[in-house]
N, C-alpha and C positions, 0 to 999 in steps of 0.2 A: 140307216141311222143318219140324223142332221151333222151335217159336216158343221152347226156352227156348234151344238153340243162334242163333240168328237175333239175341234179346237183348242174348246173353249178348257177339256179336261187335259189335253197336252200342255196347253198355259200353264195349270193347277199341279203338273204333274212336273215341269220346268223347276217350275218354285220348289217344290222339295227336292229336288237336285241341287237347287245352287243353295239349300241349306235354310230356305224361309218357309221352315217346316207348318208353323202356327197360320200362315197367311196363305200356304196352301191345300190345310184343313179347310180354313174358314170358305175358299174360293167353293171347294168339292163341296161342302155343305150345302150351300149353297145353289150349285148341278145340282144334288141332289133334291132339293127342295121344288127346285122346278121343273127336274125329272124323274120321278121317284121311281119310274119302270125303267129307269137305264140302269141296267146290267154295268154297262162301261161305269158308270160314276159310282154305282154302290160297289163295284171293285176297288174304286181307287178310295173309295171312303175306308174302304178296310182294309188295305194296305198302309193307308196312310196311320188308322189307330194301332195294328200291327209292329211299326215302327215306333210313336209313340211310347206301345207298353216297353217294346227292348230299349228303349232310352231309358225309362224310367226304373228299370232292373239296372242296366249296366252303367248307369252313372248316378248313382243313389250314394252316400253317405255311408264310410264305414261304420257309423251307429243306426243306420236307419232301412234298414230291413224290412222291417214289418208295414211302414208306410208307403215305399218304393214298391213292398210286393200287392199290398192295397192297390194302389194307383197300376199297377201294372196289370192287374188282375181285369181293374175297369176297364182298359182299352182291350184287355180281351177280350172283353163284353161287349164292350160298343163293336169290334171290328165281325165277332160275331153275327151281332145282327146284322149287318151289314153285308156279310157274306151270305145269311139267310136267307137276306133278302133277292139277293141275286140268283141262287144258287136255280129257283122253280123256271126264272125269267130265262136262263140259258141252259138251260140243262142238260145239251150236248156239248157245252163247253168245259172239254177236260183242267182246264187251267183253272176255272170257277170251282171244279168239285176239286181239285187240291185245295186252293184257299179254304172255300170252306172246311175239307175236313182238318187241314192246319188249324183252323180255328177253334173248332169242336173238342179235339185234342189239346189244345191251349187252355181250354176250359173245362178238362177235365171229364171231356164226354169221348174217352178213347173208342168204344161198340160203337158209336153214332158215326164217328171218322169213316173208321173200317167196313162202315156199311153204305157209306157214299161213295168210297171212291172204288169198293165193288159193284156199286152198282153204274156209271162210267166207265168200269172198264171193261165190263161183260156187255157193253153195246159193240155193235157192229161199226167198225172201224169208219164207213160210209158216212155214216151219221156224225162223226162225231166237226165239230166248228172249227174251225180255222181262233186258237188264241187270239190274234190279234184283233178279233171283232168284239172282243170284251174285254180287252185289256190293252190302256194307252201304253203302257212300258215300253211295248213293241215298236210301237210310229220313233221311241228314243234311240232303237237296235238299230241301225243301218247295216246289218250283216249277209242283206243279199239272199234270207233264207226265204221258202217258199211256204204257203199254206199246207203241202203235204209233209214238209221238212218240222212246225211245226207241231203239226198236229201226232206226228210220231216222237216228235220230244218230250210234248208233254206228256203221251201215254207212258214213256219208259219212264220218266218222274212219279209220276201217279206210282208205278210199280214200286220203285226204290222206297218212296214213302212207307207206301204196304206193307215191305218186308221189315221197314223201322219199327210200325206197328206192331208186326206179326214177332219182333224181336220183345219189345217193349212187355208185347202180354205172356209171350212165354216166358219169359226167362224175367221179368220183374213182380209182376200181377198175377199169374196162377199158381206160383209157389209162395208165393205171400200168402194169398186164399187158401191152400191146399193146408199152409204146416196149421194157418189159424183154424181149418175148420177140422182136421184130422190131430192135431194135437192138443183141442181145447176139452172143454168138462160139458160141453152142449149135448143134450139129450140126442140117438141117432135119430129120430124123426125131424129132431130142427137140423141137423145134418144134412142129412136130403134133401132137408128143402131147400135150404140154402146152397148146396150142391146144382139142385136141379137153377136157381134162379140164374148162379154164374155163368153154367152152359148155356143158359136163352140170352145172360147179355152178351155174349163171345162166343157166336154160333161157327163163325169160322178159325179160333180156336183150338189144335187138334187136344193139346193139353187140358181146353176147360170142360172140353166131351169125354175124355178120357178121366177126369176129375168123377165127375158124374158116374163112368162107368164104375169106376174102382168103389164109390161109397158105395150106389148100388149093391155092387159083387160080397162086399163086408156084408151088407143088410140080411144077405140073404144067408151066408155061410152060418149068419147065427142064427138062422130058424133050426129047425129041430127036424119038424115033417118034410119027409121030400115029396109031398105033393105043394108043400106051400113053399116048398124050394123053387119046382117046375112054374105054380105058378106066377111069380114074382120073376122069374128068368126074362119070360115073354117079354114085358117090356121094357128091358135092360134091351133085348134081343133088338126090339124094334129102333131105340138108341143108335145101339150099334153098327145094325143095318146101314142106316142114313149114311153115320160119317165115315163109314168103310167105301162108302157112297163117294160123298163130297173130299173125301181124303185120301182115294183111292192108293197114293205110292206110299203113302204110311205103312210102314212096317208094325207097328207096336200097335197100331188100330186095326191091320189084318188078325195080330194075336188073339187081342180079345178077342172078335169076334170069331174066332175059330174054335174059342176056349167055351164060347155063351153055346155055340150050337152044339159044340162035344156035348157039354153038360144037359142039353135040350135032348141031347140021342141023335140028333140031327147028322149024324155020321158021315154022310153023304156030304153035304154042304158043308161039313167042318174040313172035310178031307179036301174040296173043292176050291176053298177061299186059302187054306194052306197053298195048294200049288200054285195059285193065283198070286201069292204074295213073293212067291219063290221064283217067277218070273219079272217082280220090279225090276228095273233098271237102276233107277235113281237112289241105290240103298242110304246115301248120305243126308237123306232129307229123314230117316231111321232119329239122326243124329241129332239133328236141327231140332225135332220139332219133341225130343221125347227124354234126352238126357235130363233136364232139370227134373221132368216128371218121374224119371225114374230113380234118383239121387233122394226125391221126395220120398219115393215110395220104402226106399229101402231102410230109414230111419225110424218106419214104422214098428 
């Protein structure tokens, strides 16, 4: 990267430090106009509208709400794109997929978050950038850390963030969805569907799969024939399969499925995935990831 560009955005990034927030927009604009492939300045562009929006929330007017949440709304937009835009140019830099999925989640696209920054942190640790190569913040640290020192900090952040996500959709967003779609007057076929759309937006999720299984499991108890019981099982089964799969120390996702393949006769493999769940370690993620949904369920 040009060392006059790299400068030229520490200047920019100076300026909103000593507090000339508007003339260190206007400078980045600017970088970014005449480098619109720098990584480094469309970070600081979206940082800087980042800043922006929480000005415009935390010093807004005790009658002015609605305008403060408008304008705050914008720079979430702008900082956004801006993060967008960056995100393809560096895409092993873990510091770039937090911003953006901070962003994404600022604007109300939480799945979009949570699929960025799994997808950064199921790369191989080798790969991934040194922050300080897309992000001037760093040139302000004088802390003596190392490119391995950051590149493990950011990873454990990326982390933290995830399990704010992973808190955000359990315990805010699937029992929100759950009481609305299991306590409303919607026919069960619009039920399922809308069951099935929340699991595809919240595929990592264990509650919005479990959501899915549980209409499913209703769908079926109210057929009549048990061959059209058997066959509507199957792809509950295959459901299930997956995030027993991807959710392996899940206690209450071994249940189900242990419960689908008893019902299937599958005797063998029901008895198989029982002892397999009776060997977890981790019983307290049982806790984490299934008490709302099961506080849900029991209201029923």
């Amino acid at each position: 990267m040009a060392r006059g560009l790299r400068a030229q955005a520490r200047e920019a990034r100076e300026l909103h430090t000593k507090g000339q927030h508007e003339e260190a927009l206007a400078r980045t604009l600017e970088l970014v106009g005449a480098n619109p492939g720098s990584a480094l300045a469309l970070n600081l562009v979206g940082s800087l509208h980042r800043h922006f929006g929480s000005v415009a929330w935390n010093a807004r007017a005790s009658d002015d709400d609605e305008a403060a949440s408008t304008l705050e709304l914008h720079h979430h937009h702008l900082a956004l794109d801006a993060f967008s835009a960056a995100a393809p140019i560096a895409p092993n830099c873990v510091m770039t997929a937090i911003c953006h999925a901070e962003a994404l989640a600022a604007c109300s696209r939480l799945p979009d978050a949570q699929v960025e920054l799994f997808r950064v942190c199921s790369m191989l640790e080798t790969n991934h950038m040194d922050p300080a190569v897309h992000h001037v913040g760093y040139d302000l640290v004088l802390d003596g850390s190392t490119a391995k020192k950051r590149k493990n900090d950011a990873v454990c952040k990326a982390n933290l963030i995830m399990q704010d996500f992973e808190a955000i959709i359990n315990n805010e967003v699937v029992p929100v969805e759950a009481a609305k779609l299991l306590g409303g007057d919607a026919a069960a076929d619009e039920v399922r569907r809308c069951a099935n759309l929340f699991s595809q937006s919240y595929p990592y999720s264990v509650r919005a799969q479990l959501l899915l299984v549980y209409v499913e499991l209703e769908h079926v108890r109210a057929l009549d024939l048990a061959a059209d019981k058997q066959r509507h099982l199957w792809p509950i089964l295959a459901v299930i399969s997956e995030a027993a799969v991807v959710f392996d120390r899940s206690l209450l996702i071994a249940l189900f499925h242990a419960e689908v393949l008893f019902a299937l006769d599958e005797f063998d493999e029901s008895e198989r995935e029982c002892r397999r769940a009776l060997h977890i370690e981790e019983r307290p993620q049982f806790v984490r990831h299934t008490s709302c949904y099961i506080c849900s369920r029991r209201r029923l």
